[in-house]
C-alpha positions as CSV (number, residue, x, y, z in Angstrom):
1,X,0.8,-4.8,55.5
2,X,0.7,-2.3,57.8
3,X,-1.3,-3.1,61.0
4,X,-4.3,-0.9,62.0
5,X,-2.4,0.8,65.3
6,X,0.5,1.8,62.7
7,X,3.4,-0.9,63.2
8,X,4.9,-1.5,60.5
9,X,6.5,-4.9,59.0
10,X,10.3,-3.5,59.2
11,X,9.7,-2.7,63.2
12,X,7.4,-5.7,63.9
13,X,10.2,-8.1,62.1
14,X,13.2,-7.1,62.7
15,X,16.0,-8.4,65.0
16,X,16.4,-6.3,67.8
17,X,19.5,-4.6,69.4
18,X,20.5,-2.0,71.5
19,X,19.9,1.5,69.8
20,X,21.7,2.6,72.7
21,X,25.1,0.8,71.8
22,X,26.5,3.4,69.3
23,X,29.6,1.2,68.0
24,X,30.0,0.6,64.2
25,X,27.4,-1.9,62.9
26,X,28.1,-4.6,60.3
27,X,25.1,-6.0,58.3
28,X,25.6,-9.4,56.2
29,X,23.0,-10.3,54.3
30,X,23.2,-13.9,53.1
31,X,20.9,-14.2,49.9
32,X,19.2,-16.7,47.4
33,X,18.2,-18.7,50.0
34,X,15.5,-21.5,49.8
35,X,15.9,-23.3,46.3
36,X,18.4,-26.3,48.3
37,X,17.0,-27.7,51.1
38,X,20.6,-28.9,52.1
39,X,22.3,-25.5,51.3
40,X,19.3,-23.4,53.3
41,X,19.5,-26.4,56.0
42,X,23.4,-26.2,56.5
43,X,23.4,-22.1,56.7
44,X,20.4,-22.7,59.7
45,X,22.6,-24.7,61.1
46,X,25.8,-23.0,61.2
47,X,25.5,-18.9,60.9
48,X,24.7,-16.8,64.1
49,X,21.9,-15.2,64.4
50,X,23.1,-11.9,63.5
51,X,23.3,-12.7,59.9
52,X,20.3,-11.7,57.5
53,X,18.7,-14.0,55.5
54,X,17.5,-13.6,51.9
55,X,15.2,-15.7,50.8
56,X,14.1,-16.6,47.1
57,X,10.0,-16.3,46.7
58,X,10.7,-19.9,44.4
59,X,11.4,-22.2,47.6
60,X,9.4,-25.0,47.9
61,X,8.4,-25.1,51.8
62,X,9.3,-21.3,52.0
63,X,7.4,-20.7,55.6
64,X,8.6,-23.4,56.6
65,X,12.1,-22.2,55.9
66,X,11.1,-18.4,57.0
67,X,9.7,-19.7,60.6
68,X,12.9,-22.2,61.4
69,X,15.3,-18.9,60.3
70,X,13.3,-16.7,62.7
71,X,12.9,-19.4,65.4
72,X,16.7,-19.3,65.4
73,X,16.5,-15.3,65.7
74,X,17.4,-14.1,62.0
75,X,15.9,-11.2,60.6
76,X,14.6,-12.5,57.0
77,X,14.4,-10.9,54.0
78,X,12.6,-12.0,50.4
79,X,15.0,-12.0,47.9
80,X,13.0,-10.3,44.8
81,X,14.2,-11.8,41.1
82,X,14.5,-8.5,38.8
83,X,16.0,-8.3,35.4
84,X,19.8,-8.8,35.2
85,X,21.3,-6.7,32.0
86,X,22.5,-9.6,30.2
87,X,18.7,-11.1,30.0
88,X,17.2,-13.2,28.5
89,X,20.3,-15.0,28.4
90,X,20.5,-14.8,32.5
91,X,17.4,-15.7,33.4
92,X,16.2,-14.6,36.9
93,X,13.1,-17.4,36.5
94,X,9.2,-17.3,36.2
95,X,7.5,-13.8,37.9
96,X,10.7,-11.6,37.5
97,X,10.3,-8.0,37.5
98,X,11.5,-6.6,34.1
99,X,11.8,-3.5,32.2
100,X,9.5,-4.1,29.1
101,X,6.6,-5.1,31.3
102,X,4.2,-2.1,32.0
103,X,3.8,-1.0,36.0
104,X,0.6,-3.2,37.0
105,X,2.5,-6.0,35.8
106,X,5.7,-5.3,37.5
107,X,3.9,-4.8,40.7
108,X,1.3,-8.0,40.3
109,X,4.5,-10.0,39.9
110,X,5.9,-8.5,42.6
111,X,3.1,-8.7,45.1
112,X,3.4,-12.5,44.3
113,X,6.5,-12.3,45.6
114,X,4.9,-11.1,48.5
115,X,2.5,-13.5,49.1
116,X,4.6,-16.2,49.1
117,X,5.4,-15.7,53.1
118,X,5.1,-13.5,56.3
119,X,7.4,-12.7,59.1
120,X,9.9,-10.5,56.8
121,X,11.5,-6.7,57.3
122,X,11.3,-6.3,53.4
123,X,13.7,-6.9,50.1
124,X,16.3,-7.3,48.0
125,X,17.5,-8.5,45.1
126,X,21.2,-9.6,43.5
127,X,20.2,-9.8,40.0
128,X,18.3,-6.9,38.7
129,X,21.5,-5.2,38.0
130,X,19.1,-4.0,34.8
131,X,15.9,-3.3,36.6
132,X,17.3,-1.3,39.7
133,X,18.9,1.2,37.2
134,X,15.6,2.0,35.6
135,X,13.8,5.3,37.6
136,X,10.3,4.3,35.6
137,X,10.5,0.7,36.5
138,X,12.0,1.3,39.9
139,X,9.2,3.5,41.3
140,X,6.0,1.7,41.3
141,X,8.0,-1.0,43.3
142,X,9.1,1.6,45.9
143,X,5.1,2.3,46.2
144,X,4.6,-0.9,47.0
145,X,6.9,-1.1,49.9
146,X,6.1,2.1,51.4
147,X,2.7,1.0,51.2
148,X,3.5,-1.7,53.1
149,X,5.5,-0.8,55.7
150,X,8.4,-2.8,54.0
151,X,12.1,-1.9,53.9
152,X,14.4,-2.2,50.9
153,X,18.2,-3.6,50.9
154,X,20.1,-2.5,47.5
155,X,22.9,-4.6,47.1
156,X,24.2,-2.2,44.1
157,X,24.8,-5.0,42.0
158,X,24.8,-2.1,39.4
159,X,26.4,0.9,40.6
160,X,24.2,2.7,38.6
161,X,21.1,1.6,40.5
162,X,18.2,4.1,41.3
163,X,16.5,1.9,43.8
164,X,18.4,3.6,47.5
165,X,17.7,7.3,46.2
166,X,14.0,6.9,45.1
167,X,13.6,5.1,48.5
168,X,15.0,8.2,50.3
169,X,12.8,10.4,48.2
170,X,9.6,8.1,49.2
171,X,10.2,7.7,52.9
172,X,11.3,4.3,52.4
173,X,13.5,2.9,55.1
174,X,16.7,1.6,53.2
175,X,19.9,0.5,53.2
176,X,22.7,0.2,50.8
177,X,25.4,-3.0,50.0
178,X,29.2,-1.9,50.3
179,X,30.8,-5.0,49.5
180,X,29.8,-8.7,47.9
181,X,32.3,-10.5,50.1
182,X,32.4,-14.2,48.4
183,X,32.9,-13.1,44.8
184,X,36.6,-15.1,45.5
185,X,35.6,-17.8,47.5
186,X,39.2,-18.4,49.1
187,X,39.5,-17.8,53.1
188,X,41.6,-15.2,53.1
189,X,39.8,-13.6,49.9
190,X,36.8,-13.7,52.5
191,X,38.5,-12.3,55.3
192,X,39.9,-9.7,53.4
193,X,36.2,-8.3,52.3
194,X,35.3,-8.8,55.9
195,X,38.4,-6.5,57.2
196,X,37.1,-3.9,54.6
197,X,34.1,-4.0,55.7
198,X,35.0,-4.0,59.1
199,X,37.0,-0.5,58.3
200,X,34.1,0.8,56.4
201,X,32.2,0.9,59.6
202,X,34.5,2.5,61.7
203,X,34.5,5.0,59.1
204,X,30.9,5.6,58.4
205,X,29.3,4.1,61.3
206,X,27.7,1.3,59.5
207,X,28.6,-1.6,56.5
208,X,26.3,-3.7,54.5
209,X,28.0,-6.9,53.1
210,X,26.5,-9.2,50.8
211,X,26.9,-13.0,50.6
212,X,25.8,-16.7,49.2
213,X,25.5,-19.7,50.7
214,X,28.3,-21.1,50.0
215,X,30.2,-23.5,52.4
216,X,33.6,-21.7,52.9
217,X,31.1,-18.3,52.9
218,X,29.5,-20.0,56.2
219,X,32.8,-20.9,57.5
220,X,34.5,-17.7,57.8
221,X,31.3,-16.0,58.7
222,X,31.0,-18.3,61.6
């Protein structure tokens, strides 16, 4: 929530870093975090600090997982289960937001979500490639997190998605995914999505790069 004096979650949370430093930024975002205690325990273990981590609102243990990550200086991020286009035969799991539930449903189900730990800037998701490209479904969730003081991280897992424009519109800090770096999990497939990323933020001034938890992921990221 947003605290009484006006500081907000995304501020309060986040890591910090020189605003001063104007050289290209890279963001990876590590996500689906939480549901393996030895998967979650070996990316603690290994990744810097400067990686964001995504975690699923489904983890057993969850502040326990969300305190260690930020002990060890991560910014942490809930990782929101939304509707992926191919449901129900991809099933994101119990409290997913989806399109053919009305608004107060969507957003109970999402403030569940919510509840389930503090200490976080805002969310994501990687598998509402359905949800994210619906405006109606979309906005009530934006309301949410500009209610909250929350930030939102699209990782355009449908290029089609609506969710960084409405956040614009709304005031809603945001960001936006530029590349899924692990979808070939060799080492040089990785540290080719990392060189592209890397010239992506000379050019713009800033990259977003989205990754799992996978072992050779934590390698090359390390």
């Amino acid at each position: 929530r947003i605290a009484q004096d006006g500081r907000k979650p995304w501020q309060v949370y986040a890591r910090p870093f020189p605003a001063t430093d104007k050289r290209p930024r890279i963001a990876i975002v590590m996500s689906d975090l939480g549901l393996s205690g030895v998967t979650t325990g070996n990316a603690l273990a290994k990744l810097p600090p400067g990686i964001t981590l995504a975690f699923l609102p489904y983890a057993e243990r969850l502040d326990d997982w969300v305190e260690r990550a930020r002990t060890k200086g991560h910014e942490v991020m809930l990782s929101v289960p939304m509707e992926p286009l191919n449901y129900p035969r991809d099933d994101p799991g119990p409290n997913a937001l989806l399109t053919m539930l009305g608004p107060d449903r969507n957003v109970e189900r999402l403030e569940w979500s919510l509840g389930k730990a503090v200490g976080y800037v805002g969310i994501t998701s990687t598998t509402g490639s359905k949800f994210t490209a619906n405006p109606a479904a979309m906005q009530p969730v934006i309301d949410v997190l500009k209610a909250r003081g929350l930030l939102l991280v699209d990782s355009r897992v449908n290029p089609k998605s609506v969710a960084g424009p409405l956040a614009n519109l709304a005031g809603v800090p945001r960001a936006l995914g530029d590349r899924v770096i692990d979808r070939d999990l060799s080492r040089g497939a990785i540290d080719d999505q990392l060189r592209e990323l890397e010239e992506l933020a000379k050019t713009n001034g800033a990259a977003v790069g989205f990754a799992s938890p996978y072992p050779t992921t934590i390698e090359r990221l390390n």
